[in-house]
C-alpha positions as CSV (number, residue, x, y, z in Angstrom):
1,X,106.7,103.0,128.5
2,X,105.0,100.7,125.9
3,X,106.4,97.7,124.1
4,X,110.0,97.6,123.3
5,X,111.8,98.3,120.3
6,X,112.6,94.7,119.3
7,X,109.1,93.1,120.0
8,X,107.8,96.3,117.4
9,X,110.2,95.3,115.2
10,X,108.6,91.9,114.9
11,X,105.8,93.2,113.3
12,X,108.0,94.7,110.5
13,X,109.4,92.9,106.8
14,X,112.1,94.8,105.9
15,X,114.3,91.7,104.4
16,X,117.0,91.7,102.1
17,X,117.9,87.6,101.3
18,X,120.7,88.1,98.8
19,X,123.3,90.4,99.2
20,X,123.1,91.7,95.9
21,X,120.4,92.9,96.5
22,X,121.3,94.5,100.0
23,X,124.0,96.3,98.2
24,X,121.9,97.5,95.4
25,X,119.3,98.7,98.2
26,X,121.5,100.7,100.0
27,X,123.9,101.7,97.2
28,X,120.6,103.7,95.7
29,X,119.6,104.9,99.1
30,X,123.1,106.7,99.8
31,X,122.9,107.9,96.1
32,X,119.4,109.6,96.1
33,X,120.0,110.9,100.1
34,X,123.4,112.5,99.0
35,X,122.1,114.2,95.8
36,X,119.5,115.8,97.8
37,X,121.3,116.3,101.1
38,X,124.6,116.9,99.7
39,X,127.6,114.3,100.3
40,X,128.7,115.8,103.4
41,X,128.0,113.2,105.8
42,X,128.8,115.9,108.8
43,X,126.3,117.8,107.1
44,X,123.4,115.3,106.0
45,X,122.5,113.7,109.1
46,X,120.5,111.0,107.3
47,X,123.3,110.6,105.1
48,X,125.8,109.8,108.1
49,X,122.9,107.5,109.7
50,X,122.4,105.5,106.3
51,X,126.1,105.2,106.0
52,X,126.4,103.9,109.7
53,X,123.6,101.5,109.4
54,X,125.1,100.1,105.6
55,X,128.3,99.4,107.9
56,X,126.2,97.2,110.2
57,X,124.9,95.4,107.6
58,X,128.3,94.8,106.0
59,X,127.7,96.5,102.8
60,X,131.8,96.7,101.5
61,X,133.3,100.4,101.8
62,X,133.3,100.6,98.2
63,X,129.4,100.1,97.2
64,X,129.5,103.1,99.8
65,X,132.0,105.2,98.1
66,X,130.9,104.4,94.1
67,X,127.4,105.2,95.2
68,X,128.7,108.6,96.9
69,X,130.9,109.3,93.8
70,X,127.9,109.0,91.5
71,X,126.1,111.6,93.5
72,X,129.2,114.2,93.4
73,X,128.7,113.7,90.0
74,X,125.8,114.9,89.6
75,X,124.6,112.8,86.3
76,X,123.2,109.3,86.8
77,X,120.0,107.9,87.5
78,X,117.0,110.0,88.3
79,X,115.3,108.1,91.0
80,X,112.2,109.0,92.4
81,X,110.4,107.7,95.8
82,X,107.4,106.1,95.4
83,X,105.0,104.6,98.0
84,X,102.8,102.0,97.7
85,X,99.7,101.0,100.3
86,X,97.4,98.0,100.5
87,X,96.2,95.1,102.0
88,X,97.8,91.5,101.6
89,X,97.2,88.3,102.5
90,X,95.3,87.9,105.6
91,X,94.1,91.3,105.3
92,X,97.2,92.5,106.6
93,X,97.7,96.2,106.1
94,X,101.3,96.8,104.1
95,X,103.4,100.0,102.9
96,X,106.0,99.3,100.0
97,X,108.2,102.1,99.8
98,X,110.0,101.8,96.2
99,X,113.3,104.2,94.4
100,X,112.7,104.4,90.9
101,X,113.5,105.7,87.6
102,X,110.2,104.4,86.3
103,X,107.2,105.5,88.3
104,X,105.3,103.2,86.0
105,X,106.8,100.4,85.9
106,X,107.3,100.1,89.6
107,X,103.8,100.6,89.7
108,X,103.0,97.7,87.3
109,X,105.5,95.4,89.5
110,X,104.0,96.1,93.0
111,X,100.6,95.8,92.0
112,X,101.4,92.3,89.9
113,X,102.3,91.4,93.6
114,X,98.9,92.5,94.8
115,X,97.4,90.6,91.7
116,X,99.0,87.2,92.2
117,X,97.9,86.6,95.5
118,X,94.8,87.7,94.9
119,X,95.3,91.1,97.5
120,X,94.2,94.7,97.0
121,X,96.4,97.6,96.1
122,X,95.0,100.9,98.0
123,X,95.2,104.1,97.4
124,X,97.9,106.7,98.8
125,X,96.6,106.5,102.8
126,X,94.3,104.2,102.5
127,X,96.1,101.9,105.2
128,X,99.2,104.6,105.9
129,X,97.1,106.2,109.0
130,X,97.1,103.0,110.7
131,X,101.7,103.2,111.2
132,X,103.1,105.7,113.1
133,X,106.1,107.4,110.7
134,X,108.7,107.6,113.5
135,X,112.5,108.1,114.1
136,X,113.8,105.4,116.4
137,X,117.1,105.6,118.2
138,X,118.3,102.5,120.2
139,X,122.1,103.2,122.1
140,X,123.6,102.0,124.6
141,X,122.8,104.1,128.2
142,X,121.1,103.9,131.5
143,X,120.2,107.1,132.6
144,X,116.3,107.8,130.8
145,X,115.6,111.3,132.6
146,X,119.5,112.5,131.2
147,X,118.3,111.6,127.7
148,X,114.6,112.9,127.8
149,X,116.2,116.0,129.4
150,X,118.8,116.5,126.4
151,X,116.0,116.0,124.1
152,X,113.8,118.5,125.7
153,X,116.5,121.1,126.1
154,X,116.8,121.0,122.2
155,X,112.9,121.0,122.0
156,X,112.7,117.5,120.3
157,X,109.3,116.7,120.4
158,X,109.7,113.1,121.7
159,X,106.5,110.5,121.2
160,X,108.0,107.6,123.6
161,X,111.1,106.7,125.4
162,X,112.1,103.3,126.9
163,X,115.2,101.7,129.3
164,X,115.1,98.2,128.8
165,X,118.6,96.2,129.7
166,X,120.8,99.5,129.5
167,X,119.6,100.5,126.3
168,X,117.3,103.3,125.9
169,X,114.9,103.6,122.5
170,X,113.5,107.1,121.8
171,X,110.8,107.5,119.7
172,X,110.2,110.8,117.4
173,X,108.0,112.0,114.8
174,X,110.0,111.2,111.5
175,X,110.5,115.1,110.8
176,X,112.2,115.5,114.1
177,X,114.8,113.0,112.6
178,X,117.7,115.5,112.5
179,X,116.7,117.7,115.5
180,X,116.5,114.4,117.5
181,X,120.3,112.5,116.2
182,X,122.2,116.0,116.7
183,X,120.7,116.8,120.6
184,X,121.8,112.9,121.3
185,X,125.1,113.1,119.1
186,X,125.8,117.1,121.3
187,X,124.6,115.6,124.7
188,X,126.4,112.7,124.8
189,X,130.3,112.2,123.3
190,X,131.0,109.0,121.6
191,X,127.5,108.0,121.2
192,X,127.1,104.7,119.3
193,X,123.6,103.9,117.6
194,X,122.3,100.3,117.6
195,X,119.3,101.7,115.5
196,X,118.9,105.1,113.6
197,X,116.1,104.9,111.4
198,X,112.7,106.2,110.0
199,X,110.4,103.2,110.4
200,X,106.7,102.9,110.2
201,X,105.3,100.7,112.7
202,X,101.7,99.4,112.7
203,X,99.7,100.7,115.6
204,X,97.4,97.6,115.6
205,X,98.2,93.7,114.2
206,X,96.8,91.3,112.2
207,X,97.0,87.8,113.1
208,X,97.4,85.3,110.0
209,X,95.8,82.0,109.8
210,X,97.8,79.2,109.1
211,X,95.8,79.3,105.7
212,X,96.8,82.3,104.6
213,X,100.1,82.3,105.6
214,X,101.8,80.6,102.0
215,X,99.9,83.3,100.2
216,X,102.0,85.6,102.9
217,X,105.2,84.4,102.5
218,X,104.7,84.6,98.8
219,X,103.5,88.0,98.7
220,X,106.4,89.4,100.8
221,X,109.3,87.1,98.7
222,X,107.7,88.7,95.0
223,X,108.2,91.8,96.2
224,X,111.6,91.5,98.0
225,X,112.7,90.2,94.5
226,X,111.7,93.7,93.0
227,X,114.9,95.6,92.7
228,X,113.1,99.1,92.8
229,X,111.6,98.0,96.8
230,X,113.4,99.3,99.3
231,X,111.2,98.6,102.6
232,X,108.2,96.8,103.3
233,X,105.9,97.2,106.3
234,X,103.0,95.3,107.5
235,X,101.5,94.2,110.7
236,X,101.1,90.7,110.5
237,X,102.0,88.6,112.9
238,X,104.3,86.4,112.1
């Protein structure tokens, strides 16, 4: 049913170079998620998820535990989301999505980006209508009508499904997030997620010249290098 997860995910820039700054991403991710959600991992599904997915990237036990102290706190930063639309080079279509404790200054940075290579910032859904906002879930099973059935018994309101290789991919709206992780994680003991994420994934792509793909590559490493960006979408190919 459709394309695969991993030939989607081709289409996507979410890159973290240095691992400073893959610690920093996540340790403000797991902060701002377990203010709101509460630091309850049993009980903030996107908590546990965030958590699961910072172990897969390596991110040491204690950038998870100092970020999750902060937010039993309840001081420290006030971080905001903030998201960000346009088009870059090639006339690629992009989403920034940005946590910050200065909505204008973030600003200033992501449209300096749009500036120097001579792109166009957009306004809030000028391009966003053009991704599909989903909750992807890639694990390890064989059996596609067992997991559309357990999805459907907990009225999950499922988009796509795929069995490619012994691994199914389940696609959801992203506010079915929760709904979705707790029918697989009831349905089926043990379950271990390859991927457990919100994405947004282009539904059409751009192809880049070989011209414009320097201007590209730049665009994408200026803002990677912003410490307020968390994730980047576009649907170049690349």
């Amino acid at each position: 049913m459709g394309r695969a997860y991993q030939n989607r995910k081709m289409s996507m820039a979410k890159t973290s170079d240095a691992n400073a700054k893959l610690y920093s991403k996540f340790s403000r991710e797991i902060y701002v998620t377990a203010k709101s959600g509460g630091v309850d991992p049993n009980g903030n599904l996107a908590l546990r998820g965030l958590i699961e997915r910072a172990k897969r990237e390596q991110v040491p036990s204690h950038v998870i535990d100092k970020a999750l102290d902060k937010a039993k706190g309840g001081g420290g930063e006030d971080f905001s989301r903030a998201r960000y639309e346009g088009f870059g080079p090639g006339n690629c279509m992009v989403i920034i999505d940005c946590l910050t404790d200065n909505p204008n200054r973030t600003f200033g940075d992501v449209r300096n980006c749009f500036t120097k290579t001579k792109t166009k910032i957009g306004t809030q859904g000028s391009v966003a209508h053009m991704f599909d906002h989903c909750a992807i879930f890639v694990f390890q099973h064989d059996d596609e009508e067992a997991v559309l059935e357990a999805l459907m018994m907990s009225d999950v309101d499922v988009t796509d499904i795929e069995n490619e290789e012994g691994k199914i991919t389940v696609f959801a709206p992203h506010t079915e997030y929760a709904k979705a992780k707790q029918a697989l994680s009831e349905a089926f003991e043990g379950i271990t997620f390859d991927v457990d994420e919100i994405q947004f994934l282009p539904q059409t792509e751009t192809e880049i010249s070989e011209e414009d793909m320097p201007m590209l590559e730049k665009f994408l490493g200026m803002l990677n290098d912003l410490d307020d960006v968390q994730n980047i979408y576009h649907n170049a190919i690349i």
